[in-house]
ZAPA-498658 format. One record per residue: chain; residue number from 1; x, y, z of N, C-alpha, C, O in turn. Coordinates in steps of 0.02 Angstrom, whole numbers, padded with zeros to 5 digits. Layout:
# residues N
<'A',NUM,<X,Y,Z>,<X,Y,Z>,<X,Y,Z>,<X,Y,Z>>
...
# end
This chain:
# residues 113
<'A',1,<02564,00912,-01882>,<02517,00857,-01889>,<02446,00879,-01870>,<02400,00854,-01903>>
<'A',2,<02436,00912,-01833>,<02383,00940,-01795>,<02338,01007,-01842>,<02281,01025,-01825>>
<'A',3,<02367,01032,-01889>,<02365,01065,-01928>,<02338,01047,-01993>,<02311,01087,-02031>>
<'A',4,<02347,00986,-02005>,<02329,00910,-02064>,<02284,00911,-02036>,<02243,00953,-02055>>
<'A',5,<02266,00873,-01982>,<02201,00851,-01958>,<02168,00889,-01976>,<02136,00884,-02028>>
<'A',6,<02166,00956,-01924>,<02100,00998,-01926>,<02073,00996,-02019>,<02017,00991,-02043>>
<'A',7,<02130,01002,-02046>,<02121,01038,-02117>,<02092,00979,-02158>,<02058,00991,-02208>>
<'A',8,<02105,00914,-02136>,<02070,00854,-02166>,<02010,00860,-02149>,<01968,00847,-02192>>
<'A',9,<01989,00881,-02085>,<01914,00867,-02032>,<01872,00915,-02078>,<01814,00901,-02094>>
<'A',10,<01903,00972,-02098>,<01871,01028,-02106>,<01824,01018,-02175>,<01763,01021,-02176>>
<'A',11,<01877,01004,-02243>,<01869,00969,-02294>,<01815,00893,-02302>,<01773,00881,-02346>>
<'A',12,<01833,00858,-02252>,<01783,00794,-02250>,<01718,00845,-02244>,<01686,00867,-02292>>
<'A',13,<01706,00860,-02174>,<01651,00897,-02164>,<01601,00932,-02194>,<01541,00925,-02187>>
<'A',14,<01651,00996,-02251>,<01611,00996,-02306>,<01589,00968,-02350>,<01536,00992,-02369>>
<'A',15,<01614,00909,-02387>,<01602,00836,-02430>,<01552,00812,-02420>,<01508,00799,-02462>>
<'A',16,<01553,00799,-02350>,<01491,00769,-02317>,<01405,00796,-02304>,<01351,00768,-02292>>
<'A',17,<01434,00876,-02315>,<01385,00931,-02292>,<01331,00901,-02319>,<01343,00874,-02373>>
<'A',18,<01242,00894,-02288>,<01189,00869,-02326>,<01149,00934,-02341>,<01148,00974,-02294>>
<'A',19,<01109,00956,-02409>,<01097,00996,-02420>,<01038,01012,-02379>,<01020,00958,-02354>>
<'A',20,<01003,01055,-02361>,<00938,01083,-02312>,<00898,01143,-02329>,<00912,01201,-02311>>
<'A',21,<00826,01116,-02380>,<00796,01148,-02377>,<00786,01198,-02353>,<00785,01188,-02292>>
<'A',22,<00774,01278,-02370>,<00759,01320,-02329>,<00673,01360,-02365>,<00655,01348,-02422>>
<'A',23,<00643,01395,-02327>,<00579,01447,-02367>,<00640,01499,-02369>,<00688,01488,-02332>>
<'A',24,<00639,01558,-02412>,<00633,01637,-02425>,<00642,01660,-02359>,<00698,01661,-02334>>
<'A',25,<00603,01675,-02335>,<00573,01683,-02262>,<00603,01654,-02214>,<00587,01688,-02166>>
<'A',26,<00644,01602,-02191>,<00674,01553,-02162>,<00717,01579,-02093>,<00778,01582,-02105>>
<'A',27,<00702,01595,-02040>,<00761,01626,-02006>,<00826,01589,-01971>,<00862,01618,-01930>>
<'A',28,<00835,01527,-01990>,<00900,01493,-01976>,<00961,01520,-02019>,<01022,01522,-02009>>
<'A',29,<00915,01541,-02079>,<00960,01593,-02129>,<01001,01642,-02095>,<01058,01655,-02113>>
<'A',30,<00966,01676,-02037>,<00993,01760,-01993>,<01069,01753,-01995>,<01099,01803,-02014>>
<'A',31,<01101,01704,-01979>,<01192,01686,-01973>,<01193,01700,-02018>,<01167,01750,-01994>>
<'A',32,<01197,01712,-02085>,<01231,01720,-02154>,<01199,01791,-02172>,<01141,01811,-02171>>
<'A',33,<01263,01822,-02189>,<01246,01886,-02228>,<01206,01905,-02295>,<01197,01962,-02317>>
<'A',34,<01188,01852,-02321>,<01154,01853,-02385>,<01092,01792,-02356>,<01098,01731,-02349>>
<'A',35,<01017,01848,-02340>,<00983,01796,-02334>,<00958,01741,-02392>,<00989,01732,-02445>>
<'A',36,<00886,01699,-02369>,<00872,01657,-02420>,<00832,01679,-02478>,<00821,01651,-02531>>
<'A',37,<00804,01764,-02444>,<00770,01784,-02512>,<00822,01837,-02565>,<00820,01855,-02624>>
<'A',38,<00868,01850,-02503>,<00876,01887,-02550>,<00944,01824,-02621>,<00969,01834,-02676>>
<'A',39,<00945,01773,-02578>,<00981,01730,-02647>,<00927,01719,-02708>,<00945,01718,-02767>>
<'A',40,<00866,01712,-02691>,<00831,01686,-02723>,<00818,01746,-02781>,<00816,01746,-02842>>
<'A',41,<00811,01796,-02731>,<00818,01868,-02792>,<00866,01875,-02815>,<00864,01913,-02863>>
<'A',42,<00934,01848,-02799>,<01004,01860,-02855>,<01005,01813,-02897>,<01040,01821,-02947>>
<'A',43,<00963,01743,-02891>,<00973,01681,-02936>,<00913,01705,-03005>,<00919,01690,-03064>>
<'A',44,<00861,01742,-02975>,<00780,01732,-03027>,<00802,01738,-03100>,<00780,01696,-03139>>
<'A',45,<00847,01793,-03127>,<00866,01798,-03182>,<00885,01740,-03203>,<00853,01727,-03254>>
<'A',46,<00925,01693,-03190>,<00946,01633,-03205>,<00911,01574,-03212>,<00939,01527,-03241>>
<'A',47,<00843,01565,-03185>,<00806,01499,-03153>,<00789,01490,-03222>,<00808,01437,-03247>>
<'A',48,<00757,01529,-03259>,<00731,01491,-03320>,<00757,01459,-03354>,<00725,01412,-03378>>
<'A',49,<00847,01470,-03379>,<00892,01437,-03416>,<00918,01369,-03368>,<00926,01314,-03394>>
<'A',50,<00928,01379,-03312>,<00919,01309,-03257>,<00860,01276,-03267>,<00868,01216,-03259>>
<'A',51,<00784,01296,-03285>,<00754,01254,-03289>,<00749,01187,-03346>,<00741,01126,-03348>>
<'A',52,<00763,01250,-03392>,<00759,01216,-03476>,<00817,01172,-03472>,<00811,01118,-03501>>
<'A',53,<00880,01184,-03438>,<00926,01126,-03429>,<00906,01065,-03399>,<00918,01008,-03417>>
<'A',54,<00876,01084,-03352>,<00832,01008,-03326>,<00793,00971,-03343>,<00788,00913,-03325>>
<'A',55,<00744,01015,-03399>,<00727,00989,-03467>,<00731,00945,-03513>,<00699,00903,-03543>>
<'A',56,<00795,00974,-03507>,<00831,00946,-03589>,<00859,00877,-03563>,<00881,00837,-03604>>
<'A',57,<00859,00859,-03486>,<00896,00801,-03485>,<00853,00777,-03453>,<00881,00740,-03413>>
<'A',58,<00801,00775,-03445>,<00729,00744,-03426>,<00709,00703,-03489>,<00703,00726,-03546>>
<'A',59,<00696,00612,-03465>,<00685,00570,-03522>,<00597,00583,-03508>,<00567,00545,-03548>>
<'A',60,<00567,00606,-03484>,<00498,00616,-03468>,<00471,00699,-03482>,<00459,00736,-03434>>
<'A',61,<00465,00716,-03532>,<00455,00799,-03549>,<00385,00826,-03546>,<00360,00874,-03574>>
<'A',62,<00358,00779,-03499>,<00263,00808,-03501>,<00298,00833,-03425>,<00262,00879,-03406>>
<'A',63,<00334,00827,-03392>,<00360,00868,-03309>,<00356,00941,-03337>,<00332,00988,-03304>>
<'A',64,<00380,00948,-03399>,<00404,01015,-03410>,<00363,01075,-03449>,<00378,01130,-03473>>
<'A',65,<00304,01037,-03442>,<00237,01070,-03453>,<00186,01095,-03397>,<00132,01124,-03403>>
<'A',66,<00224,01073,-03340>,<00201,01065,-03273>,<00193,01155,-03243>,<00213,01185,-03292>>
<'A',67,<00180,01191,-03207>,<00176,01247,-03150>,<00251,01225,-03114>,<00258,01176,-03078>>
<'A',68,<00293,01261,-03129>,<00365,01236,-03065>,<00370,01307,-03034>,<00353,01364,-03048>>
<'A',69,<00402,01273,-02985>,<00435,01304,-02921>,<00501,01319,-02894>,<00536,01269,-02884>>
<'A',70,<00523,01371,-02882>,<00574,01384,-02867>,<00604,01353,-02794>,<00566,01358,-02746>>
<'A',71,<00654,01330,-02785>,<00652,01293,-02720>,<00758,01346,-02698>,<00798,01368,-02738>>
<'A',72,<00760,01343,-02619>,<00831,01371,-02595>,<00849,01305,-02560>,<00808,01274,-02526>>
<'A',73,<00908,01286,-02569>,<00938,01234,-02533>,<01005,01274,-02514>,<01034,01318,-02547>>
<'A',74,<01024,01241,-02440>,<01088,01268,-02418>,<01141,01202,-02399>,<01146,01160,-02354>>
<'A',75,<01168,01216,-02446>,<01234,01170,-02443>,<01293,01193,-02438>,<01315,01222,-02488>>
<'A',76,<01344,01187,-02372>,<01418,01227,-02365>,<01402,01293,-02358>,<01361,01313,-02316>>
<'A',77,<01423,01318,-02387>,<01455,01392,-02371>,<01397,01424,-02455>,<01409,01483,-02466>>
<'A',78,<01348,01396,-02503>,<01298,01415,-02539>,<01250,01397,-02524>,<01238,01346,-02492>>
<'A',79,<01203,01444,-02550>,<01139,01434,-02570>,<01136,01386,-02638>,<01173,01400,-02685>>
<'A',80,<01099,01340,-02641>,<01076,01314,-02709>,<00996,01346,-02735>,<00953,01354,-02691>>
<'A',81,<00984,01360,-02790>,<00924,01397,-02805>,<00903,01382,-02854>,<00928,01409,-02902>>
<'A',82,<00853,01336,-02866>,<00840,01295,-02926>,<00774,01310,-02949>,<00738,01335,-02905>>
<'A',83,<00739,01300,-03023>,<00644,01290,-03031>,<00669,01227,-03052>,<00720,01209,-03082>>
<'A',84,<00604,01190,-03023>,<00585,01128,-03031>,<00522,01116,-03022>,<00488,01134,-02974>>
<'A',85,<00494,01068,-03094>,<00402,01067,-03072>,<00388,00985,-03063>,<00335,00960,-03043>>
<'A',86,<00453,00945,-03083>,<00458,00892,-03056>,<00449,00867,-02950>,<00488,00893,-02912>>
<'A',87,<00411,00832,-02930>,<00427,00821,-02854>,<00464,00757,-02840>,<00444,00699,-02835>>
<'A',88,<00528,00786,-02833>,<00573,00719,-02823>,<00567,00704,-02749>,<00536,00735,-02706>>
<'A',89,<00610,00644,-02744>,<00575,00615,-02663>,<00631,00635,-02621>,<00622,00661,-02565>>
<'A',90,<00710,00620,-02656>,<00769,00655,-02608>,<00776,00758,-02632>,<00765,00793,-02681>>
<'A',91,<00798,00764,-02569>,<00843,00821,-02582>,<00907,00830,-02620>,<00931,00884,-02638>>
<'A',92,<00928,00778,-02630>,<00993,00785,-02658>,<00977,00796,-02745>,<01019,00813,-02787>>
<'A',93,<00919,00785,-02755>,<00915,00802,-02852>,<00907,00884,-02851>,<00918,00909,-02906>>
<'A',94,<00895,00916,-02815>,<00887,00979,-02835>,<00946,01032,-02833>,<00947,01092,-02847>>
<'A',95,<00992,00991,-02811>,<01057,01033,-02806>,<01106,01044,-02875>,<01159,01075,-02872>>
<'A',96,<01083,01017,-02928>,<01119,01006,-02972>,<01044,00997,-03053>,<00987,00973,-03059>>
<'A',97,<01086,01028,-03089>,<01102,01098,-03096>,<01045,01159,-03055>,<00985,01161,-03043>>
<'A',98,<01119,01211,-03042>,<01090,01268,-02995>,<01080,01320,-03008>,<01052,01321,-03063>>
<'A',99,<01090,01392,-02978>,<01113,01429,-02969>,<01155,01427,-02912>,<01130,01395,-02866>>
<'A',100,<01200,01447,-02903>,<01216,01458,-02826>,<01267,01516,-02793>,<01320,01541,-02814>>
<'A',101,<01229,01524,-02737>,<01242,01609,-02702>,<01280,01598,-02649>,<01258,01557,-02609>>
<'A',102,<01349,01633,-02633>,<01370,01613,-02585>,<01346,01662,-02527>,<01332,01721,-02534>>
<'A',103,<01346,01631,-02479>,<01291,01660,-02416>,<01321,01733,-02375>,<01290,01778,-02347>>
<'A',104,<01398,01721,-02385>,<01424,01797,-02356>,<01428,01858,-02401>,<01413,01916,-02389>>
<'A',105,<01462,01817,-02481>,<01460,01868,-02529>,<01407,01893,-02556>,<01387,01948,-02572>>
<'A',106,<01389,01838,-02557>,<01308,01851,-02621>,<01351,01837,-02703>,<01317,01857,-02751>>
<'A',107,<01393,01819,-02713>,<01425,01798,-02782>,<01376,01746,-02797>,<01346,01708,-02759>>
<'A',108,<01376,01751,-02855>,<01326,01700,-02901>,<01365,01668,-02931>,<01401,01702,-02967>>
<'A',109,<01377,01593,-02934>,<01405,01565,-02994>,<01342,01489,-03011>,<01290,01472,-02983>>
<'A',110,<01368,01471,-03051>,<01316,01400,-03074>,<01338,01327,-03058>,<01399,01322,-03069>>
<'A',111,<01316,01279,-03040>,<01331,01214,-03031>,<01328,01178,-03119>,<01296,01196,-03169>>
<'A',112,<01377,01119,-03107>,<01355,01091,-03178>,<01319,01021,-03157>,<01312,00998,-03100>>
<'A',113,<01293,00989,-03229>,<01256,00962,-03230>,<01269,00899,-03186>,<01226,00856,-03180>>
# end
């Protein structure tokens, strides 16, 4: 029973995880073996086709004429690594669609939309 728990606690916990801004530069990053720049350097190849996805589902397409920015969010056990030239007001829009780096491996896979 005790074994459930933890394993329920553990699972909620991550569900719950809120994503947290980080800079490149960031040293709360130091715990994880894959810092925040260097995700941001395993995601760059990717950001442009993440951008144009955000694009394409943007009912407002003068954003996408805009100067954007690459932004690192850390959620769970990834990095999220997004361009966006939109300034949304929550954190939670930039997590989706991603790139995302996991922080011990450095594996890259993508979030969907």
């Amino acid at each position: 029973m005790r074994a459930i728990m933890s394993f329920l606690l553990v699972v909620f916990a991550q569900a719950c995880a809120s994503p947290e801004m980080v800079a490149p530069g960031d040293e709360s990053t130091a715990r994880s073996r894959v810092s925040a720049a260097e995700a941001l350097r395993l995601a760059k190849p990717h950001l442009e086709a993440v951008f144009r996805q955000r694009c394409e589902s943007r009912i407002d397409k003068h954003w996408c004429e805009k100067p954007a920015r690459d932004h690192v969010l850390i959620l769970g056990d990834y990095y999220h690594v997004t361009r966006e030239s939109y300034p949304y007001k929550t954190i939670q829009a930039y997590v989706k669609p991603a790139v995302r780096v996991h922080r011990d491996t450095g594996a890259v896979s993508f979030t969907d939309r």
